[in-house]
N, CA, C and O atoms as CSV, one atom per row, in Angstrom:
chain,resi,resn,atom,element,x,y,z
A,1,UNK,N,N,114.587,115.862,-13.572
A,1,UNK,CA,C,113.853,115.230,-12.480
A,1,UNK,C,C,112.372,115.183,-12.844
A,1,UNK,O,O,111.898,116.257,-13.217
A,2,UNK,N,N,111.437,113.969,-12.794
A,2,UNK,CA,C,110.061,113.540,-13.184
A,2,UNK,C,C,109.443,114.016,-12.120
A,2,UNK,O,O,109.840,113.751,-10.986
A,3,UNK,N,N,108.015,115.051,-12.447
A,3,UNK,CA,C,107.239,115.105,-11.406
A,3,UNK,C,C,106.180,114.370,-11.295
A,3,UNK,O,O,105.936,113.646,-12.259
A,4,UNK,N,N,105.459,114.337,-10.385
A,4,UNK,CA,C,103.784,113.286,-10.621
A,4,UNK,C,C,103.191,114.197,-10.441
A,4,UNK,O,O,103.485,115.100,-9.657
A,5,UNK,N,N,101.907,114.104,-11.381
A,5,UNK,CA,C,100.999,115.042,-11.496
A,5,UNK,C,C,100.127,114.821,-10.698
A,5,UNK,O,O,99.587,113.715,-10.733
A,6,UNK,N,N,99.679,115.885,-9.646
A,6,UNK,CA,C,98.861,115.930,-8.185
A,6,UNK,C,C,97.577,115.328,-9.207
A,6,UNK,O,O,97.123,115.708,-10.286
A,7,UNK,N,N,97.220,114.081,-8.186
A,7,UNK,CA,C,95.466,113.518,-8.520
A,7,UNK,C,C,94.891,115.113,-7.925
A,7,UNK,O,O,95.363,116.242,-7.788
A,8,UNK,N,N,93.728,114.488,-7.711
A,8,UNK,CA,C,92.175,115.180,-7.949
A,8,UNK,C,C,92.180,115.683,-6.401
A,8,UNK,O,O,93.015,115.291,-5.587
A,9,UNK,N,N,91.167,116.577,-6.111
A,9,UNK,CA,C,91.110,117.009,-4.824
A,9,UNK,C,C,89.854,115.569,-4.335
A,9,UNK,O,O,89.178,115.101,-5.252
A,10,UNK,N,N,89.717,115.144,-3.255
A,10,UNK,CA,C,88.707,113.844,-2.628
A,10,UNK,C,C,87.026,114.743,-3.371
A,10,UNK,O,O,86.077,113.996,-3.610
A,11,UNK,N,N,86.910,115.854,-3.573
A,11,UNK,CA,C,85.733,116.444,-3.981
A,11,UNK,C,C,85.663,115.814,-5.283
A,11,UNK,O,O,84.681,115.146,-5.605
A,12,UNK,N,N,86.591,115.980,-5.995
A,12,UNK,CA,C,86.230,115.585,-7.688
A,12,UNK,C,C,86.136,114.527,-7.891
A,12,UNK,O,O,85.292,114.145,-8.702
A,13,UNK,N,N,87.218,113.364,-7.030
A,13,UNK,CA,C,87.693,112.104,-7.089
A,13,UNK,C,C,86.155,111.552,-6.903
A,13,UNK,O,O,85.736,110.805,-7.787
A,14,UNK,N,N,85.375,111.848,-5.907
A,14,UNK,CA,C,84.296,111.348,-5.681
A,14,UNK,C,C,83.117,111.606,-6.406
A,14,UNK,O,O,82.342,110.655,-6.504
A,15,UNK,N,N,82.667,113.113,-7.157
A,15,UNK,CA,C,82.209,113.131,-8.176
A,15,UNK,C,C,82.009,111.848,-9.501
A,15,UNK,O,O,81.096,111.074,-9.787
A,16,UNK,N,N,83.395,112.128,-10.079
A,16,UNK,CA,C,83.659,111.272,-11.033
A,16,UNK,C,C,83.485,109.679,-10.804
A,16,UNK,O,O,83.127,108.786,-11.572
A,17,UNK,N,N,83.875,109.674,-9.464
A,17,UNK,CA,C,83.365,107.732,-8.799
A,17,UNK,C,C,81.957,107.741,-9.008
A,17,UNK,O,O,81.396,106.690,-9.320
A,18,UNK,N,N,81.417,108.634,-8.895
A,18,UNK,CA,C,80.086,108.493,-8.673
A,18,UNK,C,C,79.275,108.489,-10.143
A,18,UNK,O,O,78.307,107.783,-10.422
A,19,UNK,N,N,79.838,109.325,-10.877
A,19,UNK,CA,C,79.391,109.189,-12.223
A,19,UNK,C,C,80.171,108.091,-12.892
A,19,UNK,O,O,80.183,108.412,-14.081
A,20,UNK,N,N,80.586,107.377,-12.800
A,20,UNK,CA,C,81.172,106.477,-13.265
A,20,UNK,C,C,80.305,105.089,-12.727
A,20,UNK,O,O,79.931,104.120,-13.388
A,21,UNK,N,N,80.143,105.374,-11.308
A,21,UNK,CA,C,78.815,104.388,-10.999
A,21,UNK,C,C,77.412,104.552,-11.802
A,21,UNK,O,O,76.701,103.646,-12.235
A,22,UNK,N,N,77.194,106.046,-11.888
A,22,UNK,CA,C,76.205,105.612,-12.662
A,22,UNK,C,C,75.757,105.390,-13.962
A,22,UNK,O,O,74.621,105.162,-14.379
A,23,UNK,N,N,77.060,105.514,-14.664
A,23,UNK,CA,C,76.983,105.240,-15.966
A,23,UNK,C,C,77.230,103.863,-16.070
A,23,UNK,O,O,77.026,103.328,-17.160
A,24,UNK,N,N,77.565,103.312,-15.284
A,24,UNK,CA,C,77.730,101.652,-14.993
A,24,UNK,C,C,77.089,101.290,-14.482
A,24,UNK,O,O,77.381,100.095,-14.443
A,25,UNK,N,N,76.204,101.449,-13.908
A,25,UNK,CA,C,74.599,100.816,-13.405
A,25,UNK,C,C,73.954,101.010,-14.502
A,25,UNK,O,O,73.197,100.078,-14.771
A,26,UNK,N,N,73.965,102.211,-15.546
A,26,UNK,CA,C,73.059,102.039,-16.819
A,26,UNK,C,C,73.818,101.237,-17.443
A,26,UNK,O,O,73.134,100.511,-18.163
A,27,UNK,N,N,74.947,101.009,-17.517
A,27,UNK,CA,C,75.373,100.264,-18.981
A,27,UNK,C,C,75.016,98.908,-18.296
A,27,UNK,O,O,74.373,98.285,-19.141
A,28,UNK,N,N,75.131,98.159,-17.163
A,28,UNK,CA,C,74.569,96.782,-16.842
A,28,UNK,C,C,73.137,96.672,-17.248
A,28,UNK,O,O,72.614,95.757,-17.883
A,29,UNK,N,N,72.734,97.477,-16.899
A,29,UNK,CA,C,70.563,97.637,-17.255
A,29,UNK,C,C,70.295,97.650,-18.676
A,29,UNK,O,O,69.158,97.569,-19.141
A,30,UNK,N,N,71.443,97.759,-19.420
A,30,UNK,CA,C,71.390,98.212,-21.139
A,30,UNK,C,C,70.048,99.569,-20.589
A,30,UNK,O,O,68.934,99.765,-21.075
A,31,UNK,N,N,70.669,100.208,-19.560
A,31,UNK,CA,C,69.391,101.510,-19.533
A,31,UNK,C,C,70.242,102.700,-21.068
A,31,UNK,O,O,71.073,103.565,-20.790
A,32,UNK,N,N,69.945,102.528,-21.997
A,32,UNK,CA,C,70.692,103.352,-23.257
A,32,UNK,C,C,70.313,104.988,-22.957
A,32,UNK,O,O,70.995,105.962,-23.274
A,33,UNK,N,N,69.127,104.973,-22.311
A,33,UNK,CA,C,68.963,106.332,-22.615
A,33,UNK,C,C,69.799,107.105,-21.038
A,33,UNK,O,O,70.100,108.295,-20.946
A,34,UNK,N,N,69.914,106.556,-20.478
A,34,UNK,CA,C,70.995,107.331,-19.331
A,34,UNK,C,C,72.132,107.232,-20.128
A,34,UNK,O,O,72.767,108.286,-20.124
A,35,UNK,N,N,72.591,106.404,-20.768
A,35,UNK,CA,C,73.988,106.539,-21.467
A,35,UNK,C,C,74.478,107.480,-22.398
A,35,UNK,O,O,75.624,107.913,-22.527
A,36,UNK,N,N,73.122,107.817,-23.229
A,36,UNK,CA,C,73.005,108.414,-24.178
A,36,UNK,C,C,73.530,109.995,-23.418
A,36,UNK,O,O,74.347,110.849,-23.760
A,37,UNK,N,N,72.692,109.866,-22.358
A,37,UNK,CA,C,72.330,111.317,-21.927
A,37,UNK,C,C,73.995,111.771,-21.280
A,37,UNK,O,O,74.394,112.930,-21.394
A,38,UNK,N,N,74.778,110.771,-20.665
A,38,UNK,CA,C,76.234,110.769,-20.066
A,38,UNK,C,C,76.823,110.803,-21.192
A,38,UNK,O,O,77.514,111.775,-20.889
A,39,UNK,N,N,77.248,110.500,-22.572
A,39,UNK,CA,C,77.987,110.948,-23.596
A,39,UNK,C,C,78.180,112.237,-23.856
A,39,UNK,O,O,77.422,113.037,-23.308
A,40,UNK,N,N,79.091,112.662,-24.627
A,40,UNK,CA,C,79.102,113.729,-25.156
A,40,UNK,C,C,78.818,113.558,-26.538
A,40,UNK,O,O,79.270,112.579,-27.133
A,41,UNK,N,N,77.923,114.640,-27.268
A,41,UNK,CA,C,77.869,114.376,-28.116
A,41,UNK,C,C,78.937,114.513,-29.540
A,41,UNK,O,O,78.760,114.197,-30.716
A,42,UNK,N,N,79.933,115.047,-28.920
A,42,UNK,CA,C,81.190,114.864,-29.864
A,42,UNK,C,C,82.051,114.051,-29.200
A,42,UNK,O,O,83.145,114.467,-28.818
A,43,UNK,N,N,81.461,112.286,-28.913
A,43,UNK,CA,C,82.417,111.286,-28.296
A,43,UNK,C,C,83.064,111.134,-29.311
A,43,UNK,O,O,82.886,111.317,-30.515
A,44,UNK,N,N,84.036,110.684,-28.517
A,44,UNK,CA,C,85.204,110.050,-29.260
A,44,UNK,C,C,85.644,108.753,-28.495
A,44,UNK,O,O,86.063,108.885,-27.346
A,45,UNK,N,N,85.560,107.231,-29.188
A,45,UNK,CA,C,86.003,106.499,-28.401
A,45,UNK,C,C,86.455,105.497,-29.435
A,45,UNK,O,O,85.990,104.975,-30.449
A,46,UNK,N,N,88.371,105.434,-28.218
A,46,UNK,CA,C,88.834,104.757,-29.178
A,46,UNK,C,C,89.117,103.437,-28.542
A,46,UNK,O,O,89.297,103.314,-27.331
A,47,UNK,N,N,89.144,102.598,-29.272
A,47,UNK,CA,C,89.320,100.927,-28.548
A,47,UNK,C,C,90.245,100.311,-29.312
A,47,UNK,O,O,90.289,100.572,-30.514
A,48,UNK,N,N,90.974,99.555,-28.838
A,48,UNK,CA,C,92.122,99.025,-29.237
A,48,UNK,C,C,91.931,97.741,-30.494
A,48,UNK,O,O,92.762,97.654,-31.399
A,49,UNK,N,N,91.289,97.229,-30.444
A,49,UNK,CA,C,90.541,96.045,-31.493
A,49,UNK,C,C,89.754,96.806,-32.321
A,49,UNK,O,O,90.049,96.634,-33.504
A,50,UNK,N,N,88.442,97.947,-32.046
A,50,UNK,CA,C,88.021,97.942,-32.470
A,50,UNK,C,C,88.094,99.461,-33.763
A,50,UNK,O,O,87.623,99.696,-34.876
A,51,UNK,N,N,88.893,100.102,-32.856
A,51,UNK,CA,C,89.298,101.443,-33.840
A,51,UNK,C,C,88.496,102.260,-33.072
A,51,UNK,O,O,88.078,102.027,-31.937
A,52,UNK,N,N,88.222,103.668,-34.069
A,52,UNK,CA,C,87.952,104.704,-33.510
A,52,UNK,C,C,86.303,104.908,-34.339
A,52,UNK,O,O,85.965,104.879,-35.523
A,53,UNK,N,N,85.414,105.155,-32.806
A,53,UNK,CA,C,83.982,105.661,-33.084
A,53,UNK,C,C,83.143,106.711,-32.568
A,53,UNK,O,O,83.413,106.920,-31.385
A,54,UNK,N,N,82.526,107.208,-32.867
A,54,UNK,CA,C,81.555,108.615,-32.718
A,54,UNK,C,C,80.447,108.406,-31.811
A,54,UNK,O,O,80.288,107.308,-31.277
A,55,UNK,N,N,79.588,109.486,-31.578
A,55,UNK,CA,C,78.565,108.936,-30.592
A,55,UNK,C,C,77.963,108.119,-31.198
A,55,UNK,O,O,77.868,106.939,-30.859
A,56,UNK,N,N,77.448,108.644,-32.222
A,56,UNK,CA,C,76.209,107.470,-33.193
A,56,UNK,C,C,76.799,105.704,-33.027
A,56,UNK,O,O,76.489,104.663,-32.448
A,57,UNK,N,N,77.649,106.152,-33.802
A,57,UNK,CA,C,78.360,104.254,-33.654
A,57,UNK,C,C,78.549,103.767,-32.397
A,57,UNK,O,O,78.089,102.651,-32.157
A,58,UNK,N,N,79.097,104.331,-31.585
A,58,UNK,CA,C,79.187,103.954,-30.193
A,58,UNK,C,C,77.693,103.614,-29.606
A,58,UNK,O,O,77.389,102.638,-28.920
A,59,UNK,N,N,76.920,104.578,-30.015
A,59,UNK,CA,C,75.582,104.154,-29.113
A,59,UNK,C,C,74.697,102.700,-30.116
A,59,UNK,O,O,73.829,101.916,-29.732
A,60,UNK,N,N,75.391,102.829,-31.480
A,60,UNK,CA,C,74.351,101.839,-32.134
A,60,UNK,C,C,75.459,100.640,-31.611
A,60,UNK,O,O,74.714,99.694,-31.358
A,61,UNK,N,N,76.199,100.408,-31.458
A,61,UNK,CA,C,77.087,99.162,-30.904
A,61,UNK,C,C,76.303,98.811,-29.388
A,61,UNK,O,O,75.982,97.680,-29.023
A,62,UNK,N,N,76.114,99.930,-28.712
A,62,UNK,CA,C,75.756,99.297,-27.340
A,62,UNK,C,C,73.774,98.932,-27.505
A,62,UNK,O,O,72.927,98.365,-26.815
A,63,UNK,N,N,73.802,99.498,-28.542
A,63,UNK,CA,C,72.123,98.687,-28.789
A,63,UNK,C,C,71.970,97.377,-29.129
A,63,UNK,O,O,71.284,96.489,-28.624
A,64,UNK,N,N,72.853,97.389,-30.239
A,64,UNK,CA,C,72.758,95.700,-30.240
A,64,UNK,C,C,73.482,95.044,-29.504
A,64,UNK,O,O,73.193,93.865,-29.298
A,65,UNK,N,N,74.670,95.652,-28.879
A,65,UNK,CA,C,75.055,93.899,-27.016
A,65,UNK,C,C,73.939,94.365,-26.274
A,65,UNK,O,O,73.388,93.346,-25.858
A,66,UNK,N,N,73.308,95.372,-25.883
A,66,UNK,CA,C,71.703,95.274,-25.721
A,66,UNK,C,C,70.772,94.187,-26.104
A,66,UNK,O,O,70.079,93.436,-25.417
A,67,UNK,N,N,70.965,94.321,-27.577
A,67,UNK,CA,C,69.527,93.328,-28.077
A,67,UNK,C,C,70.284,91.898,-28.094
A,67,UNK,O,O,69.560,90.938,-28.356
A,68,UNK,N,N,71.305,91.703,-27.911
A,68,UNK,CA,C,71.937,89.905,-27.826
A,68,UNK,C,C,71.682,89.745,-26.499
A,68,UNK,O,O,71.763,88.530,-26.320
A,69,UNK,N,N,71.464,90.185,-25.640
A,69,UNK,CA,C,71.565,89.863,-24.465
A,69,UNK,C,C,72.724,88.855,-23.759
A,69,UNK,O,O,72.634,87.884,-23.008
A,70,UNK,N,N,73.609,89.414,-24.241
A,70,UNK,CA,C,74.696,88.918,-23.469
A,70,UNK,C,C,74.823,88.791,-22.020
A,70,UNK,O,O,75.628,87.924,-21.680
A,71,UNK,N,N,74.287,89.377,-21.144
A,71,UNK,CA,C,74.480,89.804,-19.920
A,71,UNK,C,C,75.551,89.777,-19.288
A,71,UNK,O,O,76.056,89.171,-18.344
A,72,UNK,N,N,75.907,90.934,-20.347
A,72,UNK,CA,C,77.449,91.771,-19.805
A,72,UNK,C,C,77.258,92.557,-18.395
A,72,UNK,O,O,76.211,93.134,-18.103
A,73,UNK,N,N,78.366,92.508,-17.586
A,73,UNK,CA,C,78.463,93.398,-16.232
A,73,UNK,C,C,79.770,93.724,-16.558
A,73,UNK,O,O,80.628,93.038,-17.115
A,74,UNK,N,N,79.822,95.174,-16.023
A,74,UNK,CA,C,81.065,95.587,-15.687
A,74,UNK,C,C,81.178,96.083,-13.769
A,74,UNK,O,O,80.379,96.387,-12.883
A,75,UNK,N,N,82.526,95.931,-13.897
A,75,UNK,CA,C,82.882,96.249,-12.465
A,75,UNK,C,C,84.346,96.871,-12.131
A,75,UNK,O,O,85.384,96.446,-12.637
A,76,UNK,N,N,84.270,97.937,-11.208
A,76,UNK,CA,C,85.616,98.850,-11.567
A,76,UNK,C,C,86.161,97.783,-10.533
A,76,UNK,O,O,85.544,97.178,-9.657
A,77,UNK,N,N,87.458,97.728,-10.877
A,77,UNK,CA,C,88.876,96.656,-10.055
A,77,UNK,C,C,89.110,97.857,-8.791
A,77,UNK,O,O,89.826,98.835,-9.002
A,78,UNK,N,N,88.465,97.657,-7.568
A,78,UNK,CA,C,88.903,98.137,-6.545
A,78,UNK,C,C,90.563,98.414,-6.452
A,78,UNK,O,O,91.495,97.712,-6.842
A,79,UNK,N,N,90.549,99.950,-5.659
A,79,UNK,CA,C,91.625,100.794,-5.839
A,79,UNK,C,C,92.324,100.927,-7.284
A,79,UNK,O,O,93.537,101.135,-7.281
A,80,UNK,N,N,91.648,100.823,-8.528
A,80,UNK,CA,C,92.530,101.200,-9.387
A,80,UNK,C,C,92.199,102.522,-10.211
A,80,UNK,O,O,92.897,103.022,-11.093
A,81,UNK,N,N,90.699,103.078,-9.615
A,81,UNK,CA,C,90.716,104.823,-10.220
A,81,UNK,C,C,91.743,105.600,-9.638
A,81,UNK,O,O,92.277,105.630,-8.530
A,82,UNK,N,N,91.893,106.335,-10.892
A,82,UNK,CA,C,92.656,107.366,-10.651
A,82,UNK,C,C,91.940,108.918,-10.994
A,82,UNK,O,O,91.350,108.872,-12.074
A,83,UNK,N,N,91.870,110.093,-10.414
A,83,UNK,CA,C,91.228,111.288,-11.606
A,83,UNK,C,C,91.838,112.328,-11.209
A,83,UNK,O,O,92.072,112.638,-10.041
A,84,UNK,N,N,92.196,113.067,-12.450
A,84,UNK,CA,C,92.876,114.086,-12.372
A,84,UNK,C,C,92.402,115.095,-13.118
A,84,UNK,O,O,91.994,114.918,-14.266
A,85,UNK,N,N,92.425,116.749,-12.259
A,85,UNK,CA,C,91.736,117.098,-12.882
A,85,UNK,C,C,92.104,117.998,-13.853
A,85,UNK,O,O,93.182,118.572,-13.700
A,86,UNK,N,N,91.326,118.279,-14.976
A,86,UNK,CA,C,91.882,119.190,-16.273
A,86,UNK,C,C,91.373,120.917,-16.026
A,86,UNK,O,O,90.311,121.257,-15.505
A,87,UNK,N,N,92.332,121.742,-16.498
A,87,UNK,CA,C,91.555,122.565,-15.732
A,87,UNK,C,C,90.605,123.522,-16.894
A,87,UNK,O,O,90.858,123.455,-18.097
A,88,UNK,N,N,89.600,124.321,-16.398
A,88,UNK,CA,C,88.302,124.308,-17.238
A,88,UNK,C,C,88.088,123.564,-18.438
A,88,UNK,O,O,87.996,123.874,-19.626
A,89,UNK,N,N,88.042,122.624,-17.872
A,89,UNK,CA,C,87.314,121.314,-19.059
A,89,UNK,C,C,86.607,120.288,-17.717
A,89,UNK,O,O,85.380,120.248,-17.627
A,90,UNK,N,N,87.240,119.708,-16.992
A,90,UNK,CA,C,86.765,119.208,-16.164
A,90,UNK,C,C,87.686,117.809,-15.454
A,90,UNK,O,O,88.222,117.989,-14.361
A,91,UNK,N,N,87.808,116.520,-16.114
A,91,UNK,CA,C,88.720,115.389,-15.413
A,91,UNK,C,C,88.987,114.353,-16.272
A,91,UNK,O,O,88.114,113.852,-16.980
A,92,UNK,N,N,90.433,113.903,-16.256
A,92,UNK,CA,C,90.830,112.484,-16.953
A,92,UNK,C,C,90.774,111.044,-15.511
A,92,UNK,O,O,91.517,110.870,-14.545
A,93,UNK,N,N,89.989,110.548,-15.823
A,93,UNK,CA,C,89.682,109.219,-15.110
A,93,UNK,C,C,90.693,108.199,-15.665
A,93,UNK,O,O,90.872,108.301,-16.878
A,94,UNK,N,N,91.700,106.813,-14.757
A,94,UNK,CA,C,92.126,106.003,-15.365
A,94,UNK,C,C,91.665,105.089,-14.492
A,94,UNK,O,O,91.401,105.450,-13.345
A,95,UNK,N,N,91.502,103.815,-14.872
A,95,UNK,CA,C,91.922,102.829,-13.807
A,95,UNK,C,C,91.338,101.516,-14.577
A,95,UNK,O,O,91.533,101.668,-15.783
A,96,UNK,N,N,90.794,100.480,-14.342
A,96,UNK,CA,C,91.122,98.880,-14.567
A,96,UNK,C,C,89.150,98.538,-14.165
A,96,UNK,O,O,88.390,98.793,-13.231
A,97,UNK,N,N,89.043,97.768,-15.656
A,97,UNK,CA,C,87.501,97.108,-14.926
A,97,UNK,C,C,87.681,95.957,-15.729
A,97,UNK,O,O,88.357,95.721,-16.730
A,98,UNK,N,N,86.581,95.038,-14.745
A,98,UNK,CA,C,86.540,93.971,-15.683
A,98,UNK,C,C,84.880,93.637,-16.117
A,98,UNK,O,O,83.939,94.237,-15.598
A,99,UNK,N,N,84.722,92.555,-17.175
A,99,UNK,CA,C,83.719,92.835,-18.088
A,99,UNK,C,C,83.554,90.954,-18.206
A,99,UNK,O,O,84.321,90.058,-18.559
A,100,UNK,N,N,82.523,90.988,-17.843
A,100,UNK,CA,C,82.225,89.483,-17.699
A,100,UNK,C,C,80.602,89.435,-18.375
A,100,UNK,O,O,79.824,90.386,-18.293
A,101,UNK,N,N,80.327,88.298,-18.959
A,101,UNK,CA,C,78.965,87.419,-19.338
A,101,UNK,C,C,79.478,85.814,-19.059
A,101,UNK,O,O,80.479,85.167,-18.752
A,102,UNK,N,N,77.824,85.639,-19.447
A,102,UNK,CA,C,77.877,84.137,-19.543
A,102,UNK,C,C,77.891,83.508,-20.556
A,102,UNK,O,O,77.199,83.836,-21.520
A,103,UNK,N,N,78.900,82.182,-20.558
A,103,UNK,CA,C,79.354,81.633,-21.967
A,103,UNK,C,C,79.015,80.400,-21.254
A,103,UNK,O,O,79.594,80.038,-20.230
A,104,UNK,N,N,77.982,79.713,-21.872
A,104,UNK,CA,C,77.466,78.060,-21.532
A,104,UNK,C,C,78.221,77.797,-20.510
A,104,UNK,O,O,79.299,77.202,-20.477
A,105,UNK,N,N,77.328,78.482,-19.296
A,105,UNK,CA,C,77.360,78.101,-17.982
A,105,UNK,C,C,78.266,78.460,-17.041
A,105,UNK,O,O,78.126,78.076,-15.880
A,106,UNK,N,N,79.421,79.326,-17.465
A,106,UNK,CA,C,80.743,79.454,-17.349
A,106,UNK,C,C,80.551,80.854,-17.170
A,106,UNK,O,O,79.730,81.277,-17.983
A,107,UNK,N,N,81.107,81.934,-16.232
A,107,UNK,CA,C,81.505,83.095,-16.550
A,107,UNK,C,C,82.635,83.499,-17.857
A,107,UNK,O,O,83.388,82.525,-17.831
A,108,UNK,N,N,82.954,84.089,-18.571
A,108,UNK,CA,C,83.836,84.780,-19.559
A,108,UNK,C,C,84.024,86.193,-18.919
A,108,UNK,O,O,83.210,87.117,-18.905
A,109,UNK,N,N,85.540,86.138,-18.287
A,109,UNK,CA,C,85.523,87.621,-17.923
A,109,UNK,C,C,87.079,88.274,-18.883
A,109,UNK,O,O,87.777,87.489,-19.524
A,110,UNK,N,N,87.384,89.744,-18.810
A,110,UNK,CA,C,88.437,90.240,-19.267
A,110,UNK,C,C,88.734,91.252,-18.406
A,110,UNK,O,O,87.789,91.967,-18.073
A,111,UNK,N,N,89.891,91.506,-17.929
A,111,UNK,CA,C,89.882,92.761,-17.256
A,111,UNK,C,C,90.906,93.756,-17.903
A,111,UNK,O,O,92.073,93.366,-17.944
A,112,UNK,N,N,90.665,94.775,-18.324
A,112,UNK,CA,C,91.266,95.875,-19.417
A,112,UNK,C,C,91.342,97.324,-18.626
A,112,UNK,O,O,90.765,97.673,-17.595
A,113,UNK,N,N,92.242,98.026,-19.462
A,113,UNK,CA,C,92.382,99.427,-19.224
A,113,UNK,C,C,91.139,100.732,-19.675
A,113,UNK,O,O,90.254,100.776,-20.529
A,114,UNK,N,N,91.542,101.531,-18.792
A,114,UNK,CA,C,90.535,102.650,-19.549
A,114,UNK,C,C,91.202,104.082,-18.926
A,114,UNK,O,O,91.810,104.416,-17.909
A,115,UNK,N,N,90.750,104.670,-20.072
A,115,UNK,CA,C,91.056,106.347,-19.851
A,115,UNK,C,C,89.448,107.025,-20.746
A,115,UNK,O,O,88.913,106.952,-21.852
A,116,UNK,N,N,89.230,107.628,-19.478
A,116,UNK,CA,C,87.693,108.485,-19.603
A,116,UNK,C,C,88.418,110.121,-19.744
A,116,UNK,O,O,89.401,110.313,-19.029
A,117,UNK,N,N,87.919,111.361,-20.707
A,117,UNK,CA,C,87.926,112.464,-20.290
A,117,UNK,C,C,86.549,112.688,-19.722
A,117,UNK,O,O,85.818,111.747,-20.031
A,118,UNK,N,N,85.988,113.529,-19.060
A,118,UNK,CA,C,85.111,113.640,-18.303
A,118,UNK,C,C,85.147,115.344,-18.661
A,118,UNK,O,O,86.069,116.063,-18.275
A,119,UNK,N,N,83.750,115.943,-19.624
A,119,UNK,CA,C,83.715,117.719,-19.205
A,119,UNK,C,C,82.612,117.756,-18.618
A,119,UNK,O,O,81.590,117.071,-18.606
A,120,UNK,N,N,83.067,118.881,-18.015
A,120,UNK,CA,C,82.087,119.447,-17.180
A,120,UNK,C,C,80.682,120.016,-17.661
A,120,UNK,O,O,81.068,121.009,-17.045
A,121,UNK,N,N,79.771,120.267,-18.023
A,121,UNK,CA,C,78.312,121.145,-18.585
A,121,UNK,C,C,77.245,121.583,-17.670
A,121,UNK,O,O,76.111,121.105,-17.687
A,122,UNK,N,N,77.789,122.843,-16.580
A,122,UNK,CA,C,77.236,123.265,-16.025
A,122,UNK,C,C,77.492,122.405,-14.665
A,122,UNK,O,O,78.572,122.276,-14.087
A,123,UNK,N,N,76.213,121.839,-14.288
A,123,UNK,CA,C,75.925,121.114,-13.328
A,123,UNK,C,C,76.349,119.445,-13.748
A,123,UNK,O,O,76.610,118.505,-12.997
A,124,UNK,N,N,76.296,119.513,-15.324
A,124,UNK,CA,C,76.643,117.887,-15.799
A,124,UNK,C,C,78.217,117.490,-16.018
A,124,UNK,O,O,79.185,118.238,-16.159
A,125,UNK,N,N,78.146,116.085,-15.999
A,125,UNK,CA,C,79.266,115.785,-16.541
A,125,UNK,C,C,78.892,114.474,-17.650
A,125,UNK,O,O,78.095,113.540,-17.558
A,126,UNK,N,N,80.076,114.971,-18.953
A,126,UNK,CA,C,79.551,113.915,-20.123
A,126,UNK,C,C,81.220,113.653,-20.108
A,126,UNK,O,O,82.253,114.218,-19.749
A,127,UNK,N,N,80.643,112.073,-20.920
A,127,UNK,CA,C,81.529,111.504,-21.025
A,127,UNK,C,C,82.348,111.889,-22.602
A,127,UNK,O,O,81.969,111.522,-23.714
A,128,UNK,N,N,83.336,112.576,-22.332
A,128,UNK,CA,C,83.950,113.634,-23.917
A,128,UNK,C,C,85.086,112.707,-24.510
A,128,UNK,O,O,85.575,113.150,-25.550
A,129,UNK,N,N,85.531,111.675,-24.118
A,129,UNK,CA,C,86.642,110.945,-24.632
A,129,UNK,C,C,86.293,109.573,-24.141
A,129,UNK,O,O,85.689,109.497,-23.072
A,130,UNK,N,N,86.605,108.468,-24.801
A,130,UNK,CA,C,87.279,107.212,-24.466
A,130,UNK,C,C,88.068,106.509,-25.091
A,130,UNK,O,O,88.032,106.136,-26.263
A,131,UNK,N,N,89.164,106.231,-23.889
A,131,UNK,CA,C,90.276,105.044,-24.548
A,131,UNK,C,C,90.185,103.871,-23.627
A,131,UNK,O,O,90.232,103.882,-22.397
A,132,UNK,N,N,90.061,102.962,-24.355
A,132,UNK,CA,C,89.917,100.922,-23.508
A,132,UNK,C,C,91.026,100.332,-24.602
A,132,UNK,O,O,91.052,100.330,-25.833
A,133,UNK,N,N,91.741,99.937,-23.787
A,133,UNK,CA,C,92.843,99.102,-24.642
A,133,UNK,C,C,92.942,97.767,-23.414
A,133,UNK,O,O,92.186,97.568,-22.464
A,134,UNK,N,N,94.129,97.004,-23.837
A,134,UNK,CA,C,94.539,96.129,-23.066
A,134,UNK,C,C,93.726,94.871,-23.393
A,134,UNK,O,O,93.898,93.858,-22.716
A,135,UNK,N,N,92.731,94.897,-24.537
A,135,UNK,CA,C,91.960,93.159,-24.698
A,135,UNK,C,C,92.507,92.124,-25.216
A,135,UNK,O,O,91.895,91.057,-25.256
């Protein structure tokens, strides 16, 4: 018999919404150095196209869709977080965003998967894992 693994208590669930907002208000601003500061510095993020990268690469990738100015937005797909929490480490986040710019005049959007680990550091939380698949 399959059990489901109890989500998050509404305390954490909302935490993690919230850091997830604000690491997504910096990543729309290309604000890098809030991003920088929300990583962990032993990221790990793996993407389905693109393979597997470290903080360094990860942060020099988001410098230059920075310097193209794409004017990428992301936006989480209402009701599709999920967070659960890990215990002393801190939370696995899942759920659905989509990722839109402008392509001559036209929006270009995609909407894809994600799995965040989330640890805890004291009072902080960094972002210690990523998986985005589904492009």
């Amino acid at each position: 018999m399959a059990t489901t693994a109890p989500m998050a208590d509404e305390n954490l669930f909302e935490q993690i919404k919230a850091q997830d907002q604000r690491f997504f208000d910096a990543f729309n601003a290309c604000d890098i150095d809030t991003m920088a500061q929300m990583f962990s510095p032993w990221l790990e993020f793996y993407h389905d196209l693109s393979g597997l990268s470290d903080f360094e690469q990860t942060m020099q990738a988001t410098r230059n869709n920075c310097q193209r100015n794409l004017g990428l937005e992301r936006t989480l797909i209402e009701g599709s977080l999920k967070v659960y929490p890990v215990k002393e480490l801190g939370a696995i986040q899942t759920g659905k965003h989509r990722f839109c710019h402008p392509v001559e005049g036209t929006m270009d959007c995609g909407t894809f998967e994600f799995l965040h680990i989330w640890k805890r550091d004291g009072e902080q939380w960094k972002i210690h894992r990523v998986v985005s698949y589904g492009h």
